[in-house]
Backbone bond lengths (Angstrom), bond angles and torsions (degrees), N, CA, C in turn:
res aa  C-N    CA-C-N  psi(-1)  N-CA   C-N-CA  omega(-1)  CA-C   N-CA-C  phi
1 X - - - 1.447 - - 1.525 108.41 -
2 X 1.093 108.73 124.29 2.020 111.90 177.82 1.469 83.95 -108.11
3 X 1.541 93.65 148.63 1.292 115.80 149.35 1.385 135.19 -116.80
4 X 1.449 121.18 128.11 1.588 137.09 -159.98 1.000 119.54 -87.60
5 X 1.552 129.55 122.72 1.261 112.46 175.40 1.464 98.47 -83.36
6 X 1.250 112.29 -177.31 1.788 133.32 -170.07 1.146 98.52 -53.26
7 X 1.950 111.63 -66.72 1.727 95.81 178.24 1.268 144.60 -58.08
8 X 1.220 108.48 -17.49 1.802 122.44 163.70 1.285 118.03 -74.83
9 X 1.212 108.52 -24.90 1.591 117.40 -174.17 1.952 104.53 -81.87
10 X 1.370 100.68 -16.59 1.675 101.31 -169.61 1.134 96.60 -140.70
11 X 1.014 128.60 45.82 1.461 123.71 145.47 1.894 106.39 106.22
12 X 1.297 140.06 -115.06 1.447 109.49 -174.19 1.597 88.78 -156.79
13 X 1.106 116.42 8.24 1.610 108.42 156.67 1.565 128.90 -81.10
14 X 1.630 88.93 158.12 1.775 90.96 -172.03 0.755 120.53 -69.32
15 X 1.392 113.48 172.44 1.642 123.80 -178.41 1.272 106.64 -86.19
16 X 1.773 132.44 112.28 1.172 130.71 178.06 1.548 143.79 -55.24
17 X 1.951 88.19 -43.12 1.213 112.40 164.59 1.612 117.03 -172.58
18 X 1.365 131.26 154.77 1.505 153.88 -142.16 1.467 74.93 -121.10
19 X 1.684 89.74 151.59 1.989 123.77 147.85 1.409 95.03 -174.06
20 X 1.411 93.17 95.13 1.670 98.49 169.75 1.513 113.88 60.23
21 X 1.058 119.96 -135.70 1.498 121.06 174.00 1.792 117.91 -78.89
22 X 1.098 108.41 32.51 1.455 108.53 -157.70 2.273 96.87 -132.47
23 X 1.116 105.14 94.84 1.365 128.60 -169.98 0.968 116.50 -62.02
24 X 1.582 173.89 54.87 1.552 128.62 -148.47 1.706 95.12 -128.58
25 X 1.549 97.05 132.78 1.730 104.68 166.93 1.931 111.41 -90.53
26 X 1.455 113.52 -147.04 1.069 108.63 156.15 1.285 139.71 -87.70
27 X 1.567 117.57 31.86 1.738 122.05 -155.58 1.440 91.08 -154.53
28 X 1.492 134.05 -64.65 1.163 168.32 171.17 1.744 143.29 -61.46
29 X 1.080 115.72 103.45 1.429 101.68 170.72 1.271 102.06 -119.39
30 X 1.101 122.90 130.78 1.681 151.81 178.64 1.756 107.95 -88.58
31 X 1.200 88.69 135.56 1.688 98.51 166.67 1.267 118.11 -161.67
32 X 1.340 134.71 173.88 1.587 123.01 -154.46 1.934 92.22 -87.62
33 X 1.575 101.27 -20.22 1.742 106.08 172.42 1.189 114.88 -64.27
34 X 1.555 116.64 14.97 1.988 94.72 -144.51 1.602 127.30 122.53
35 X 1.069 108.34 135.82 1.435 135.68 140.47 1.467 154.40 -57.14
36 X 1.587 121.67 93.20 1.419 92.70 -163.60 1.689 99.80 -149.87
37 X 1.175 128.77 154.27 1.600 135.75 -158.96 1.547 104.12 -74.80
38 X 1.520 94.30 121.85 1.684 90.70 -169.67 1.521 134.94 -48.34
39 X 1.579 99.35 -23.08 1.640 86.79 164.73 1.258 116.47 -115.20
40 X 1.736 109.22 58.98 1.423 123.80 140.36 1.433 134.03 -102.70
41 X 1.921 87.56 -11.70 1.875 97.90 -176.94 1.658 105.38 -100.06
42 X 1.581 88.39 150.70 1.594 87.79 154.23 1.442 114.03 -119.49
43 X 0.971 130.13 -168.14 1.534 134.86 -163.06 2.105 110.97 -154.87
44 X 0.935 96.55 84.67 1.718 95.22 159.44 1.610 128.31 -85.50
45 X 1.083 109.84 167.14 1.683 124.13 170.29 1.505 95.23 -162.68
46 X 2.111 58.95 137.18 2.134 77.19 169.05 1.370 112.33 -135.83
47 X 1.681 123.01 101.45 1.716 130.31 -163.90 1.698 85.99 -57.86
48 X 1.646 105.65 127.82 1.421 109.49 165.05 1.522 89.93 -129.06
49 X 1.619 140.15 42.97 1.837 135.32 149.24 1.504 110.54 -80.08
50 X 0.885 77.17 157.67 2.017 89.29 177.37 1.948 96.18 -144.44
51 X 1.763 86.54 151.13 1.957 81.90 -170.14 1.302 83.39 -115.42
52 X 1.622 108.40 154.88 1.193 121.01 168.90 1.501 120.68 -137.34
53 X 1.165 90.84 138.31 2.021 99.10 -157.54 1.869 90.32 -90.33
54 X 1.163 130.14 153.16 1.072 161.27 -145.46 1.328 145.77 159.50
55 X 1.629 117.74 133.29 1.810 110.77 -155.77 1.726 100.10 -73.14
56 X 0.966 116.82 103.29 1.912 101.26 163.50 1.559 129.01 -63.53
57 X 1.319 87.98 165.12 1.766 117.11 -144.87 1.786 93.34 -48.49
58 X 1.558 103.87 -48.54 1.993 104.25 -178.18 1.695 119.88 -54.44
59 X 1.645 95.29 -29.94 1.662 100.12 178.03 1.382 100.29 -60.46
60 X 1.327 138.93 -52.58 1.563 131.94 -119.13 2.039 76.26 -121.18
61 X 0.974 127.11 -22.35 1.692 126.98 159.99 1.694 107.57 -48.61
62 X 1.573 97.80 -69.55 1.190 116.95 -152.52 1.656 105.51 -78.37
63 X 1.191 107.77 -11.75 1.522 130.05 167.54 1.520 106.45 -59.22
64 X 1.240 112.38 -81.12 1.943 139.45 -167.55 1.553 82.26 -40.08
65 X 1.557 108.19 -64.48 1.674 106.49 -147.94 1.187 102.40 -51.24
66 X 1.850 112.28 -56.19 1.519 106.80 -149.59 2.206 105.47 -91.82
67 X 1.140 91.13 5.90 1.545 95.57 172.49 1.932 98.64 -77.09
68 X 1.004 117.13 -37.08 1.358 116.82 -171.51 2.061 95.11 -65.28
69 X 1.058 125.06 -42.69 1.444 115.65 162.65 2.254 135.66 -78.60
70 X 1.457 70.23 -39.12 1.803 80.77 157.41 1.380 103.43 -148.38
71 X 1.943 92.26 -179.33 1.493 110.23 179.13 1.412 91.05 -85.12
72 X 1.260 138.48 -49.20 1.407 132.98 -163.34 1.532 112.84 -34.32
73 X 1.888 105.52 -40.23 1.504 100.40 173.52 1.144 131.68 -40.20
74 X 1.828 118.10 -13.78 1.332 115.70 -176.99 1.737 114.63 -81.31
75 X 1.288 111.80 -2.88 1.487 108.12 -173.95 1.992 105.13 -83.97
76 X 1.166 119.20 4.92 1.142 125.88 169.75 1.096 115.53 -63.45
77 X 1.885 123.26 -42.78 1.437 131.25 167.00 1.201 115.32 -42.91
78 X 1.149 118.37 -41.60 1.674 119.65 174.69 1.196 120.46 -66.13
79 X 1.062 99.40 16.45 2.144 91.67 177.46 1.823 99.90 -106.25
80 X 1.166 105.26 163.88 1.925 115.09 -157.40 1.494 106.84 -151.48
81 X 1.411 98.00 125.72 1.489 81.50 167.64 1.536 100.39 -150.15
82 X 1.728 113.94 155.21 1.311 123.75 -162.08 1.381 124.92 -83.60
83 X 1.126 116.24 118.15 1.832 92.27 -170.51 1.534 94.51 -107.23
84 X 1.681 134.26 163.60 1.122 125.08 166.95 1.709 101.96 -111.05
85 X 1.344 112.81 138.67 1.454 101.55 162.28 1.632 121.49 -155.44
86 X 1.213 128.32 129.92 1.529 151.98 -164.99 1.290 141.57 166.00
87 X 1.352 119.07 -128.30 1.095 87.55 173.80 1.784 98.75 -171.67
88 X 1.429 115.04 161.59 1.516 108.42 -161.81 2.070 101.70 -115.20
89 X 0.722 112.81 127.20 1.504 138.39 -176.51 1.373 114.38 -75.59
90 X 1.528 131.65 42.84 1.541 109.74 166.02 1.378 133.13 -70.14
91 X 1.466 115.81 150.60 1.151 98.01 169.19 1.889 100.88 -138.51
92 X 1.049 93.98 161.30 1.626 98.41 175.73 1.857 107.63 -134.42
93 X 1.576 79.82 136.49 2.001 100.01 -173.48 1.793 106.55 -117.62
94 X 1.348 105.73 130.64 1.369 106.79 156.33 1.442 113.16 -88.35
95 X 1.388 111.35 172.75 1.532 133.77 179.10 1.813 103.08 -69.52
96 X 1.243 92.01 -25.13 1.588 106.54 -177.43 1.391 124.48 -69.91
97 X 1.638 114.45 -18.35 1.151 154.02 -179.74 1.473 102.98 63.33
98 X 1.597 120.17 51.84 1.372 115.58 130.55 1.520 130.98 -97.00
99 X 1.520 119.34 153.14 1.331 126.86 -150.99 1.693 99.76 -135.91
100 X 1.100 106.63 136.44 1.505 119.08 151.56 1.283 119.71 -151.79
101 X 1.538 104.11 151.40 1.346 125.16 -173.49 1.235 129.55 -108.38
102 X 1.089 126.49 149.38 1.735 110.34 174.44 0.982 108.56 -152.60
103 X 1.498 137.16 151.09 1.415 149.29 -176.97 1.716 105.05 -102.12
104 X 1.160 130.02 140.01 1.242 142.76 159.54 1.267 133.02 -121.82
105 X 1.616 107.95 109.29 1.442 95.91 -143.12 1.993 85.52 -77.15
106 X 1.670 92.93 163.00 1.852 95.38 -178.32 1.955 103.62 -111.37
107 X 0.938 128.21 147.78 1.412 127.86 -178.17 1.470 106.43 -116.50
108 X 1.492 107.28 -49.82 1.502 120.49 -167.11 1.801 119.55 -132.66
109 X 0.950 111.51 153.98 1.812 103.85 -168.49 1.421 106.30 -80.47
110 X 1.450 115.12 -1.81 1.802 112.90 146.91 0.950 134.57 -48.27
111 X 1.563 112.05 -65.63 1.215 137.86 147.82 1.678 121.01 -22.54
112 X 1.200 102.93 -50.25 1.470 114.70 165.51 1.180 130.39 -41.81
113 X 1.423 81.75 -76.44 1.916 94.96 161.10 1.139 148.27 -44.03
114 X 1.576 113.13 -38.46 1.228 133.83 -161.11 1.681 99.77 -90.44
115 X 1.837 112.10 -39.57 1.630 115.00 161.60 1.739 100.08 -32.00
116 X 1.621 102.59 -89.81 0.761 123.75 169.28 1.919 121.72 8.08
117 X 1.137 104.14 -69.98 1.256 129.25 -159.56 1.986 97.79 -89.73
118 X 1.160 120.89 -24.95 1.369 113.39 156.71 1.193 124.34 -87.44
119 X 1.064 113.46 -6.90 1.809 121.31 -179.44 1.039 114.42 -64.75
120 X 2.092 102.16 -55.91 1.568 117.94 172.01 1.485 121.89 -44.08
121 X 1.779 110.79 -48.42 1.234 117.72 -174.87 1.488 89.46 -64.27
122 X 0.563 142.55 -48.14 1.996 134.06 -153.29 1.472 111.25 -72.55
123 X 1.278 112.83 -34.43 1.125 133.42 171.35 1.793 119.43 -75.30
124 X 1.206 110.79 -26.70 1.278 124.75 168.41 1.706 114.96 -96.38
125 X 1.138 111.11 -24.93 1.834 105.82 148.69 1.177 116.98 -103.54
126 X 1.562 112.43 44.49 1.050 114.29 153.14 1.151 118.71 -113.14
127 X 1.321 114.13 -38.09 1.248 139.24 134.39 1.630 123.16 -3.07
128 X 1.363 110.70 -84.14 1.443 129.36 158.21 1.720 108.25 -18.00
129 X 1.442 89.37 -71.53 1.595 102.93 -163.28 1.535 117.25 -54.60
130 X 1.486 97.81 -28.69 1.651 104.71 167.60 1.549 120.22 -82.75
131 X 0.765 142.58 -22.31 1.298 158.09 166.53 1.526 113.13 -54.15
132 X 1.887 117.55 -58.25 1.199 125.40 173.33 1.334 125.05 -70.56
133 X 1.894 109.92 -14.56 1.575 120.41 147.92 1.678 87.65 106.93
């Protein structure tokens, strides 16, 4: 038994762009559901992170210590910083009406972005692919 990656499996072009288990070259989007001709899929996302602002661990350190010499040490509490955390929901559908889903978990608003920012491309060769018929 061999196992194929996407581009061997569809012919000998590259892989354009990744989301998790979700493959797509210029012909193809791959998924562990399946195979199907790129301008048969569509592709959603749905951001389900939420950010939450919170004093970090050096403020509320650097707080204790220097409160034991002044009060000023208490303005350390006032410092904030954002963390993002959840997780992003794609899913991809053929015309054929198979579906898969996938969760991505998110850590950082890089991470965010960068989902984000392959979705569009995927969605924009998807685009392409419909256009050339």
């Amino acid at each position: 038994m061999t196992l194929n990656t996407p581009a061997q499996a569809h012919g000998a072009s590259p892989v354009l762009v990744t989301l998790g288990q979700i493959v797509a070259n210029e012909n193809w989007v791959t998924t562990p559901a399946g195979s199907w001709e790129l301008k048969d899929a569509n592709v959603t996302l749905i951001d389900q992170t939420r950010m939450e602002s919170r004093i970090p661990v050096w403020a509320i350190v650097t707080a204790v210590i220097t409160f034991l010499f002044f009060f000023l040490g208490l303005l350390f509490l006032l410092a904030k910083e954002n963390v993002i955390t959840g997780y992003i929901t794609l899913t991809v559908t053929s015309d054929q009406g198979h579906v898969f889903t996938e969760h991505v978990p998110v850590n950082s608003f890089i991470l965010r972005d960068d989902i984000f920012g392959r979705v569009n491309y995927l969605q924009f060769l998807i685009g392409q692919a419909r256009a050339k018929g």
